[in-house]
Every structure is written in structure tokens, then in C-alpha cells.
C-alpha positions in Angstrom: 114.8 109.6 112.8 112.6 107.6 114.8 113.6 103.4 115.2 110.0 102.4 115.7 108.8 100.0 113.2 105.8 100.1 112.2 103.2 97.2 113.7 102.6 95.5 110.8 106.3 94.7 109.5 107.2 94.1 113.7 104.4 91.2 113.2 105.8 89.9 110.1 109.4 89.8 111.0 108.2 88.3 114.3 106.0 85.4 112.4 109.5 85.5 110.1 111.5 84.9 113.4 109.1 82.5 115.6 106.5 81.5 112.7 102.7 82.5 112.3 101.1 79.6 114.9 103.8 80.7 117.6 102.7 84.2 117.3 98.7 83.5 116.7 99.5 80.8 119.8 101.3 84.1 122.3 98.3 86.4 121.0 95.2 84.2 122.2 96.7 83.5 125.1 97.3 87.2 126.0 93.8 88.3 124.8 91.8 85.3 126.4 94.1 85.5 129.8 95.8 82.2 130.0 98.9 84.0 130.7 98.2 87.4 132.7 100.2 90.8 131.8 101.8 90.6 135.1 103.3 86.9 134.0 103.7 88.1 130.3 106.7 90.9 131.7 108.4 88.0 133.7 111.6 88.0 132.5 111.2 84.6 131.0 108.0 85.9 129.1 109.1 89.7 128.4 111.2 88.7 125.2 107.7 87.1 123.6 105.8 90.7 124.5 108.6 92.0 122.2 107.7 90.1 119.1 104.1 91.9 119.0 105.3 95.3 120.2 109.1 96.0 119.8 111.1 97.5 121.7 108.5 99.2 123.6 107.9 97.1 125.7 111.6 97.0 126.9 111.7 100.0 127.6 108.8 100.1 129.8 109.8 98.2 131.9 107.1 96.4 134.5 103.9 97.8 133.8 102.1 99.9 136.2 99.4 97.3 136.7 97.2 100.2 135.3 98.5 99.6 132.3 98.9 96.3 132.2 96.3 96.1 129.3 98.4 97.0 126.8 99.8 93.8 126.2 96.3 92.8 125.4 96.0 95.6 123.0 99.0 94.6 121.1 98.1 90.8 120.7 94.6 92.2 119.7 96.4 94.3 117.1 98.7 91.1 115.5 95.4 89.9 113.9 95.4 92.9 111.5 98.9 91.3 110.1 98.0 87.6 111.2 95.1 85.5 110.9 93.9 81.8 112.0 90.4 81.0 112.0 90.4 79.6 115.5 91.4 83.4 116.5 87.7 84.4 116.5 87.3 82.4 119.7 89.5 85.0 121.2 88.6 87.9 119.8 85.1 87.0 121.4 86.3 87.2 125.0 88.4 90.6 124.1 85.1 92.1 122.6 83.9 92.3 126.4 87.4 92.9 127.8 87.7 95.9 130.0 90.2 97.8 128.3 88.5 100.1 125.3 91.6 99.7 123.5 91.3 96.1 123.6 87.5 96.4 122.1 88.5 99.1 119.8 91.3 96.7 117.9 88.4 94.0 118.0 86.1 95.9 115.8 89.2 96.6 113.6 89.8 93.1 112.8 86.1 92.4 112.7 85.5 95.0 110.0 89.1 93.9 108.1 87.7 90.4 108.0 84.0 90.4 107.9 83.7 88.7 111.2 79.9 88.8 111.4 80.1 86.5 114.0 81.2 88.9 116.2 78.5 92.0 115.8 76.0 91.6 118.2 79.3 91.5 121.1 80.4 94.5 119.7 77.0 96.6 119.7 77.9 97.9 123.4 80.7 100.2 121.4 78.0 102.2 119.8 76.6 103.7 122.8 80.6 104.2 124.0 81.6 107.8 125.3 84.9 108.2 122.9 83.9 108.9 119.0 86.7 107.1 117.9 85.4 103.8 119.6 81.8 104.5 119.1 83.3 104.7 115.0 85.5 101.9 115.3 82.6 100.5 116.4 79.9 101.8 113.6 82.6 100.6 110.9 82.7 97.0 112.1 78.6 96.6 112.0 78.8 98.4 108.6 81.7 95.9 108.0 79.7 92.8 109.1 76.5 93.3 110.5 73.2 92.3 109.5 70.0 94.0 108.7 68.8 93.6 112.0 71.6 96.3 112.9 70.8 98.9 110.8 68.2 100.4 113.6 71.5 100.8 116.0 74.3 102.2 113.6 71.5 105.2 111.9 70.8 105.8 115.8 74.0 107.3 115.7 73.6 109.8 112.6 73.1 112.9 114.7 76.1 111.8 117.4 78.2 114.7 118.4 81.0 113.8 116.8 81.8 114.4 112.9 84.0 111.5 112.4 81.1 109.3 113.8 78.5 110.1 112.0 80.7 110.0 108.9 81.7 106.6 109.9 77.3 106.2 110.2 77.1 107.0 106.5 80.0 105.1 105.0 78.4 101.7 107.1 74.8 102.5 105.7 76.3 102.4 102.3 78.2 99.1 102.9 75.8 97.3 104.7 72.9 98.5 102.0 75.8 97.4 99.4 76.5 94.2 101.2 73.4 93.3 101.8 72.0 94.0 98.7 68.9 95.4 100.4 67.4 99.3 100.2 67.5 100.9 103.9 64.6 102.5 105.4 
């Protein structure tokens, strides 16, 4: 039997522990880079990683500085479990961060929570060479895009990938659904 929790109760017992703004707080400043990855495993720091991943990240270790994103994947992922308003001012610089995986959780939270706010930042995923974020990408314009967006999610109805352009059809019916508006 595995001991990994899964990330949505290791979010709640850490908001539990060290309370909701002290975890939103560690989050934006991990996504938006006021404190690095390579300060964030100090080993001053390395105990507040653990609060948004578990144990993982002890047993890591220091990051190959390859990997170093992952930290900012993990505080990306909090806001599914977590929310502030003020977050969206984060999530907007990891919708251009350089890690997919960062990008990918962004559309996740922007299609959770109907960040519309936060589309047009996201459009580069559609055109993105992995299905899953090109999807992940789909379901947040479905999730919160416009009209104006149709054009670039039904560009995507004849992609490759079978998960994608079901992703295409589910967001055609939400945004025609959302919008209250017939498609062309």
C-alpha cells in the first residue's frame, strides 16, 4: 500500500497546518519567481515545498536543476484545492512559464474556475505538440473563452489525437451552452 496522499487532501491538511493565505502566500511566490526552485530546496525553505507536495519532495533530494520546475508545478496545482482572487495575477505569469507542466495546471484552474481572464494567454496551448496540453488547453477556452475563440478550438477538430478532438466537441458544446449563442 502506497503512503502517497493524494494532492488535494496534502493541500488541505497543509492549509489545516499553516492556514490557506500562508499556503496561497508560498504558491505565488513559487509560480511568479520571487523565491527560485534552487532557494525553495534550501534547507530553511525545503520543509514549505513539503506542504504542497509531501514527502516527495524529501525524497528528492536537490533537484537536478532540470527539474527544478516542479516546484512550480505543484504550487500551480494548490489552486485546484485553494483559491484567492489575487491568485490570478500569478497564474498569468505561469500561463507563459517555460515548463508545459506549469501551463498545463494553469488551464486546469482556468477551466475549474471560469477564469476568462486568462484565455487569450493560454491560446498558445492549442497549437502545443502534446495532446494532453493541446486538450488541457481546448477545455480551459471551452471553460472560459469567448466567442471570439471559437475559430481556434474547432481548428482543432481534425487534430491527430482522439482525446483532443473529443476535448474540441465537449468545449463547442459548453461555450455554445455558456454563451448562449448557436456556433457556426
Amino acid at each position: 500500500m502506497s503512503d502517497r496522499v493524494h494532492p488535494r487532501e496534502q493541500i488541505r491538511a497543509a492549509c489545516a497546518t499553516h492556514g490557506a493565505d500562508a499556503v496561497i502566500d508560498w504558491c505565488v511566490d513559487l509560480i511568479t519567481g520571487k523565491v527560485s526552485p534552487a532557494a525553495a530546496y534550501e534547507p530553511d525553505l525545503l520543509p514549505k515545498v513539503k506542504w504542497i507536495s509531501g514527502p516527495l519532495a524529501g525524497g528528492w533530494g536537490r533537484l537536478d536543476p532540470v527539474n527544478e520546475y516542479w516546484v512550480r508545478v505543484w504550487a500551480a496545482r494548490a489552486f485546484l484545492y485553494v483559491w484567492r482572487e489575487d491568485v490570478v495575477d500569478a497564474l498569468l505569469v505561469g500561463a507563459d512559464d517555460p515548463a508545459w507542466r506549469v501551463r498545463e495546471h494553469v488551464a486546469r484552474i482556468v477551466a475549474q474556475r471560469e477564469l476568462g481572464q486568462l484565455v487569450d494567454p493560454l491560446l498558445p496551448l492549442l497549437d502545443h505538440e502534446l495532446p494532453r496540453v493541446r486538450a488541457a488547453g481546448v477545455r480551459a477556452v471551452g471553460a472560459a473563452g469567448e466567442f471570439e475563440h471559437v475559430e481556434a478550438v474547432e481548428g482543432l477538430r481534425d487534430d491527430p489525437d482522439p482525446a483532443v478532438r473529443a476535448a474540441v466537441e465537449r468545449a463547442l458544446e459548453r461555450l455554445a451552452d455558456r454563451l448562449d449563442r448557436q456556433l457556426p
